[in-house]
C-alpha positions as CSV (number, residue, x, y, z in Angstrom):
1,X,133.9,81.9,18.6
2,X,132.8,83.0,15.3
3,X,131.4,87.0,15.0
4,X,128.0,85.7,14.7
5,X,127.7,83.7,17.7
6,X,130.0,86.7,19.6
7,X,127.0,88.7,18.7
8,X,124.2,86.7,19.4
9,X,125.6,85.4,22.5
10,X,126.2,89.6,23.2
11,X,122.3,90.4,22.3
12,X,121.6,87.9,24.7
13,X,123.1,89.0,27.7
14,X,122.3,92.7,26.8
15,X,118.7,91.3,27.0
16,X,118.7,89.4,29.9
17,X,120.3,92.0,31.7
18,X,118.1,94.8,30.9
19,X,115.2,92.7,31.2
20,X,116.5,91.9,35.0
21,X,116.9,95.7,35.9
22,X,113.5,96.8,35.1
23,X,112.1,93.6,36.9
24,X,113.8,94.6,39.6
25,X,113.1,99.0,39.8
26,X,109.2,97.7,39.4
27,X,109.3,95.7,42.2
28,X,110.6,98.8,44.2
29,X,108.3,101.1,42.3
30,X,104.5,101.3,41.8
31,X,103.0,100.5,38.5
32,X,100.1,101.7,36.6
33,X,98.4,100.2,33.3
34,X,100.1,101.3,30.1
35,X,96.7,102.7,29.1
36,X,95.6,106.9,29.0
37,X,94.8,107.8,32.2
38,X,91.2,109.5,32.0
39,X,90.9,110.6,35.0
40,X,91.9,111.0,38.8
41,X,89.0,110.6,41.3
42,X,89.9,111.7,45.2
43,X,87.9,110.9,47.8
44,X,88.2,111.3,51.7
45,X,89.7,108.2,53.1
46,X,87.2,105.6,55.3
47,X,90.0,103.2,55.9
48,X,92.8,100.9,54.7
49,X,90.9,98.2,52.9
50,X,87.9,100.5,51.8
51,X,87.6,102.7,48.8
52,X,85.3,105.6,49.7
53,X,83.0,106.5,46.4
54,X,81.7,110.0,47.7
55,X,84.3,111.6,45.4
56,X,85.3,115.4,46.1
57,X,87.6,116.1,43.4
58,X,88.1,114.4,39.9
59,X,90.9,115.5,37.8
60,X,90.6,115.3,34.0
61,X,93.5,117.9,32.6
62,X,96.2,116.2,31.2
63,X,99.0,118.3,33.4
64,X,97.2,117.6,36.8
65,X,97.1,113.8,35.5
66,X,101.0,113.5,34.8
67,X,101.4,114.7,38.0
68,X,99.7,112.1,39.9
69,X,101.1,109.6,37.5
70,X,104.7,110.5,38.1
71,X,103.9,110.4,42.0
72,X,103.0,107.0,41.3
73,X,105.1,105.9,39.7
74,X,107.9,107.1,41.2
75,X,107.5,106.5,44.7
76,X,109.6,104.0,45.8
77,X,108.8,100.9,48.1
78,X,110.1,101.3,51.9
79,X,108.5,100.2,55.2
80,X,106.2,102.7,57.0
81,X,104.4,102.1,59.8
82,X,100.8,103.3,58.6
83,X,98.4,100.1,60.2
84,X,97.8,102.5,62.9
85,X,96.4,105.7,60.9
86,X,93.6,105.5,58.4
87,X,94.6,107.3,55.0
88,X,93.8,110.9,54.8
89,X,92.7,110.2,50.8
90,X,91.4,107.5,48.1
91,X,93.0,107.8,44.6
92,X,91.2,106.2,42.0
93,X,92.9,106.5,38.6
94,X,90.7,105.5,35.6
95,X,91.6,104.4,32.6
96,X,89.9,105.1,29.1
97,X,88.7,102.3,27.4
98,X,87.0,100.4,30.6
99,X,90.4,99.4,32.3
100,X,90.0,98.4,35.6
101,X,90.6,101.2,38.2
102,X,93.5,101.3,40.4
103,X,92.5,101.7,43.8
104,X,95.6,103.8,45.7
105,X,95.3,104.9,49.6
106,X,97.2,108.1,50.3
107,X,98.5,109.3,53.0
108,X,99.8,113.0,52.4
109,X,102.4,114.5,53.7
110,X,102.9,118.1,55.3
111,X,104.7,120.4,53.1
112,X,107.9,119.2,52.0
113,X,107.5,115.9,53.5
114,X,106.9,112.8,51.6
115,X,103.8,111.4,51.7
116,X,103.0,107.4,51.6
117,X,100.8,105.7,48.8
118,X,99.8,102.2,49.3
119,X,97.4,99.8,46.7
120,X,94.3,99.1,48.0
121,X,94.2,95.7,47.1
122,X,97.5,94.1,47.3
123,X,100.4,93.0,50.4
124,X,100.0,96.1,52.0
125,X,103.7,97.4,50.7
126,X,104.1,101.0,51.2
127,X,105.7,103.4,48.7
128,X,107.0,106.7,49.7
129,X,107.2,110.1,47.1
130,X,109.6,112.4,47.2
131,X,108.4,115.9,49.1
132,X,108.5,118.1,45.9
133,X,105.7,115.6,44.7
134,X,104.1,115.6,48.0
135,X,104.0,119.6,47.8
136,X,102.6,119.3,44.0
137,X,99.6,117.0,44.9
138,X,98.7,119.5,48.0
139,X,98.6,121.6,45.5
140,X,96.3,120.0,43.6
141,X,94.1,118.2,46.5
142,X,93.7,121.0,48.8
143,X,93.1,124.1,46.5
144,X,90.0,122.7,45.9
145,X,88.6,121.8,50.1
């Protein structure tokens, strides 16, 4: 094999490889639009399914934002058994630009505990954060009831 193809054939399973691990950690991982986040709306949750629009708390500073968007995008999928509990919050993040809104069901967890996130619309796949999130966006959602 001449150095050419040793490279080429190289770049190519580089590529393919990469390209398979971060298929694979966003399957176990919640997503969000690669668009600026313009806000966070949270409002008391009416059930799994439903998106409550009486919002109590909206979120527009850039370092309360990057903390719900590293709660989401780090929690990681695992199994929770949350059909028999209504969420205790709605998470609506908007987008600038007239994105959609991703419609997010939370339910949080008790100081350092992890709290579950689920998509509204979707397979009804649970994601879990880690508990220093879950104490960060008690922070955040409970300083202000």
């Amino acid at each position: 094999m001449e150095d050419s193809e040793s490279f080429i054939f190289f770049a190519f399973t580089f590529r393919f490889i990469y390209i398979a691990g971060c298929q694979s950690n966003q399957e176990n991982t919640m997503v969000l639009l690669d668009e600026k986040v313009k806000e966070i709306n949270i409002s008391k949750s009416t059930g799994v399914g439903d998106m409550n629009q009486d919002i109590f708390l909206s979120i527009n500073d850039r370092q309360s934002i990057k903390v719900f968007e590293k709660a989401i995008k780090t929690a990681s999928k695992q199994k929770s058994d949350v059909n028999k509990a209504k969420p205790d919050y709605d998470v609506m993040v908007e987008y600038e630009g007239g994105f959609p809104t991703h419609a997010i069901h939370l339910w949080l967890g008790e100081e350092n505990e992890k709290s579950i996130l689920m998509y509204m619309v979707g397979e009804g796949e649970t994601y879990l954060t880690s508990s220093k999130t879950t104490n960060q966006i008690r922070k955040l959602i409970l300083s202000d009831q």
